[in-house]
N, C-alpha and C positions, 0 to 999 in steps of 0.2 A: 600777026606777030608783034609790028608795033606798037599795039595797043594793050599788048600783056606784057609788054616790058616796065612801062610804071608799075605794075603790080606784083611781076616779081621780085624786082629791084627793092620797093616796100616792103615784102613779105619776106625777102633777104634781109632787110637794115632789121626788122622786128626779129625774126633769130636769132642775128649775134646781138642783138643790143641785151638782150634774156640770159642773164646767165641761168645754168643749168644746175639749178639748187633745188628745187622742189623735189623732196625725198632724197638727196643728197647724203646719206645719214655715214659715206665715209671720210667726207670733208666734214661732217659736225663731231664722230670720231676726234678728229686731227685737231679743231678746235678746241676739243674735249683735254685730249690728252695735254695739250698745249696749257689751258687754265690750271691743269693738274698737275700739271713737271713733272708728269709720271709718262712712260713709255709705251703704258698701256691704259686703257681709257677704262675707268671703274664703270660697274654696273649702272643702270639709267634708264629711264623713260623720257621721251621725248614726245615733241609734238612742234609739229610745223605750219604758222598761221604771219597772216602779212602782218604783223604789230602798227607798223607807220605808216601802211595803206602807201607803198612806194612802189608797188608791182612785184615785192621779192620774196619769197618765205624768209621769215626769221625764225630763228629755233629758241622753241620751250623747254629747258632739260631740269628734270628733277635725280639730282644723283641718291639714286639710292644702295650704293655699294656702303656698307658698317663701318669706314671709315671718314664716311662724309656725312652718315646720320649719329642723331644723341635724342635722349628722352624726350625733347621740343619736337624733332621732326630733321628731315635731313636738307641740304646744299639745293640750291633752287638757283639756275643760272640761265641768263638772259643773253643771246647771240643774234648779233644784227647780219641777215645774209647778206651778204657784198660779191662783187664777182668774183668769179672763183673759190668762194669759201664762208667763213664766217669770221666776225668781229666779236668781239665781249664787250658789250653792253655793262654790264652787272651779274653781281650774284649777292645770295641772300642766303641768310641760315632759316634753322629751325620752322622748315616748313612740309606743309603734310599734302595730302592728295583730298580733294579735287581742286585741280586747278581750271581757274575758268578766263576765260575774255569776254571782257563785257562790251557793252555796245559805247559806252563810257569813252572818252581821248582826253589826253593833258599832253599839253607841249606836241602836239602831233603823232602820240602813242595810244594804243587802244589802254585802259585802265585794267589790271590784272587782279582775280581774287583768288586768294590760298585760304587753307584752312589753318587753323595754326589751335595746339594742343600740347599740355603737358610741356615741363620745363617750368612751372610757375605760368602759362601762359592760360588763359580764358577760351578754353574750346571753342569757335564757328569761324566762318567764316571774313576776310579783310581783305580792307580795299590795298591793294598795290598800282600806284600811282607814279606815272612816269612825271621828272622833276625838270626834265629839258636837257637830263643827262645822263639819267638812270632810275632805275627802280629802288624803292629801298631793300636796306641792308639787313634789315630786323622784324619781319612782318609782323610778331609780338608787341610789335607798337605802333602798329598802323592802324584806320578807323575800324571798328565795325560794320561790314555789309550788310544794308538793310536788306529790305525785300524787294524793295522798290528798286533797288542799285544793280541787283540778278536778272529784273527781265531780261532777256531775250540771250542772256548769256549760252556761252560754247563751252563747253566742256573740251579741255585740252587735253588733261591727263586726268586719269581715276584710277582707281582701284582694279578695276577692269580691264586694263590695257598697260 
């Protein structure tokens, strides 16, 4: 018995130190509604991937309820998971689906790419790149993703889900 006490002592500290956010999707809700100052949290697709490799989900959300999309693409917002919930990060307009993470980091963030279309905007694919504070606001003005920039990239959110 004495000798499984360091270990479950360890395997107790790593528990509670974990908050319990992975698929958490009524705390991202409450994040949700919270960015929105609405009561109820508009329609959305999401996706949950570590961004700053800190050990926590952080959430990918693309709102897609008619009052957060326009001819460019709709609300694309950034939530840093913290204990017990989520933080805002950023958010961005005029953005479309597939969303990917790339193998790509700036400032200790995985490099994000969106599609971006319509609005005056140059159909494919762009880089979204974390700035050491956030992601940008306008992904219609961020670079083009090469091909070389996509290897090994994750599909977050698409068409399909």
């Amino acid at each position: 018995m004495r000798k499984m006490t360091p270990y479950l002592l360890g395997a107790l500290l790593f528990v509670s130190a974990t908050p319990a956010l992975a698929g958490d999707v009524p705390a991202l809700e409450k994040a949700i509604k919270a960015w929105t100052e609405e009561s109820t949290a508009p329609t959305f697709k999401h996706a949950f991937a570590d961004l700053n490799d800190d050990g926590i989900d952080d959430a990918v959300v693309l709102i897609t309820d008619n009052q957060y999309c326009g001819s460019g693409g709709c609300s694309f917002v950034i939530f840093q998971g913290v204990a017990g919930g989520f933080k805002l990060v950023s958010s961005s307009t005029i953005t479309r689906e597939p969303i990917l993470l790339l193998t790509e980091k700036k400032k200790g963030w995985h490099t994000l790419s969106v599609f971006v279309a319509g609005g005056g905007a140059k159909a494919g694919q762009v880089m979204m790149r974390f700035n050491g504070k956030k992601y940008p606001g306008n992904p219609s003005m961020q670079p083009k993703a090469k091909k070389n920039d996509l290897k090994g990239a994750k599909t977050l959110i698409s068409e399909n889900n």
